[in-house]
N, C-alpha and C positions, 0 to 999 in steps of 0.2 A: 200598687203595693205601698202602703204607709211605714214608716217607721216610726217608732216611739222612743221616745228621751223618756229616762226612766232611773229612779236607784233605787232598791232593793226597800218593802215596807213601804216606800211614799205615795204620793197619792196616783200615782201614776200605775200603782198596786189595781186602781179603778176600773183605768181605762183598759189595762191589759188583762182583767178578766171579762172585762165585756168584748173585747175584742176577740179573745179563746171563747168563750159561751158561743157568741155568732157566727164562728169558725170564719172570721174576716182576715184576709192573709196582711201578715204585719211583720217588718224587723224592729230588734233592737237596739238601742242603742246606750252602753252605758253612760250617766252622769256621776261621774266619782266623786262625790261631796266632799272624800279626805281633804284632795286637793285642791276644793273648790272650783273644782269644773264649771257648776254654773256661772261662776262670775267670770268667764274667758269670754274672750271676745267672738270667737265664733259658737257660743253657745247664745251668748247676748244677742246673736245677728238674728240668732231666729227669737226666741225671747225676751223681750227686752226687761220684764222684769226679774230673768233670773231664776224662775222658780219653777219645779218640776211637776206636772210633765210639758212637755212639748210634743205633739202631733203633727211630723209632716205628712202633708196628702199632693195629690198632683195640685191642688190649688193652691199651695204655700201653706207654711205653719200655723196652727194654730193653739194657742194656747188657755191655761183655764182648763179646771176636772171639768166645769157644768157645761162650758160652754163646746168642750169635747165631745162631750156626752150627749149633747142636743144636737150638735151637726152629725154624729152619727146614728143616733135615733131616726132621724129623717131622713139622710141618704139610705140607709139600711133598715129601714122601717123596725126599728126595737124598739117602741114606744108610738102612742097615737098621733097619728100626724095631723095637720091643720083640717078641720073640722068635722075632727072626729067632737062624737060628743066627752070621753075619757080626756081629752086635751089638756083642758084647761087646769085639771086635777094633776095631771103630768106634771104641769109645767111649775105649777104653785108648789109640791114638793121638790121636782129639782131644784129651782131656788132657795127654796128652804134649806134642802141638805147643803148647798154650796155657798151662799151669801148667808146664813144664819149657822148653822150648826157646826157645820166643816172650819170658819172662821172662829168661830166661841173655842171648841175646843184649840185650836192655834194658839189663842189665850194661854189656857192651863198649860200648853208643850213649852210656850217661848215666854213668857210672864216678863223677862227683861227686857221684853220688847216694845212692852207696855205698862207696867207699872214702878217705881223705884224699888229698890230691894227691902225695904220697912216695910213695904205696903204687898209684899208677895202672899206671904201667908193668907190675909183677909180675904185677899183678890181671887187665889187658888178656892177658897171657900164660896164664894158669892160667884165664881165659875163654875163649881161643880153645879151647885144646887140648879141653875140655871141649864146647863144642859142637861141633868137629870130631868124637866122639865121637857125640852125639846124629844129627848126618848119618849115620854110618855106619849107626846101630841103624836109620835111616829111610830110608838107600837099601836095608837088607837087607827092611825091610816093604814098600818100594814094588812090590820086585821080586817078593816073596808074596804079595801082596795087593793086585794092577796095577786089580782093578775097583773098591777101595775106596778106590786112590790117582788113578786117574782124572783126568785133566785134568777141568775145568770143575766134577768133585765137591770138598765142602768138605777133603776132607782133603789131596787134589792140589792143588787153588788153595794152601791155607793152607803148605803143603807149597814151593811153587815159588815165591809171595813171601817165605821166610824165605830161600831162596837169594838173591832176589835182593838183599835186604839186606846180608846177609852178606858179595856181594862189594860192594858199596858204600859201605856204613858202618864203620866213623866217616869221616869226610872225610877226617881228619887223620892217620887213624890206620895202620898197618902193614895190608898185606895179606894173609890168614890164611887164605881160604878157596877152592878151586878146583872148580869146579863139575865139569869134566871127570875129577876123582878118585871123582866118583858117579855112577857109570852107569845108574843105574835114575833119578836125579834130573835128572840129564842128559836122560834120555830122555821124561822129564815136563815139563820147561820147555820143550824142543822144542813137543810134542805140547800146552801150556797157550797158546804163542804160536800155535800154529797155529788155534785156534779162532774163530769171527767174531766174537766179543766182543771178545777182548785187542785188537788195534789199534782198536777205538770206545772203547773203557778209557783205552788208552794214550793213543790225540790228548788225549781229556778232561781225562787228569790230566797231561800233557808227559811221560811217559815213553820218549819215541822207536822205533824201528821193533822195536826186538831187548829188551823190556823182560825177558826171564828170562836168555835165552841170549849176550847181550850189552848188558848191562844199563847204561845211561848216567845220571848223575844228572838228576833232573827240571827239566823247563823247563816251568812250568805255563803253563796260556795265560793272557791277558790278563781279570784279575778275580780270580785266583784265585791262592792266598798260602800256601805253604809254612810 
């Protein structure tokens, strides 16, 4: 039995619907961001950097979406394992969505975390453009490689919650991204809402009825803290 360190929307949104797609038996556990949970010390103990999600397994914690994502690809075979010939195409996307895209968009969420406040505006411009790019490279692989982007597999799930960010995030911020300009990702968030999981995902975490294809900001339920 694994448990998942998780708050409501984060990326930990990831690992628990690949966990439900594979019907892999998992508890949860909340991370209350109100109170800064992650920076406790017994949340520190398993991840030291703090950041969400965290995956206990009988082998100890592990933390990291991508690296989540690949250790249970391979224990659970959701994705090509070591020498397959699809592998190597695996692995160059999951990367991609986790060291390049997943971090860029980070950018646009938290800007003051990297640029001064003069320089936010430019920065939010020369980020979007930049991932609107990164969509593009990833509608053209979803649409070559539809059994490795797959709804309910890690690369599809990881794949259709970065859309759904993107049209949500920042709250504040300009609207930059349209989901209907990528047809293969388009036709992935369809096909990721349609699964029996996303609506038992969605009630859990208040995501509403349309959480890819019409994507509403979260209403968590009652206990549970953004």
């Amino acid at each position: 039995m694994y448990t998942l360190h998780y708050a409501p929307d984060n990326a930990s949104l990831i690992v628990r619907l690949v966990l439900d797609g594979a019907g892999i038996p998992y508890r949860t556990a909340l991370v209350n961001r109100a109170i800064r949970q992650q920076d406790s010390i017994a949340y520190r103990a398993l991840n030291p950097t703090g950041l969400i999600p965290t995956l206990e397994t009988p082998q100890g914690p592990i933390a990291e979406s991508g690296a989540i994502l690949l250790w249970l690809a391979d224990l659970h075979r959701l994705g090509p394992v070591p020498g397959d010939p699809d592998r190597p195409v695996f692995l160059q996307w999951l990367f991609f969505l986790s060291n390049t895209v997943h971090a860029d968009l980070r950018q646009i969420f938290y800007p003051h975390q990297y640029v001064p406040a003069d320089a936010r505006a430019a920065h939010a411009e020369i980020m979007a453009a930049r991932m609107l790019r990164h969509f593009g490279l990833l509608d053209t692989a979803a649409a070559r490689h539809p059994r490795l982007f797959a709804a309910g597999k890690p690369l599809g799930v990881y794949t259709a919650i970065l859309t759904r960010w993107s049209a949500l995030y920042p709250m504040d911020g300009p609207r930059w991204f349209r989901l209907s300009e990528f047809p293969a990702l388009a036709d992935l968030a369809q096909a990721q809402e349609a699964r029996v999981e996303t609506p038992v995902v969605a009630r859990a975490e208040g995501l509403g009825p349309h959480p890819f294809t019409r994507p509403e900001h979260p209403n968590p339920p009652e206990g549970s803290v953004l």
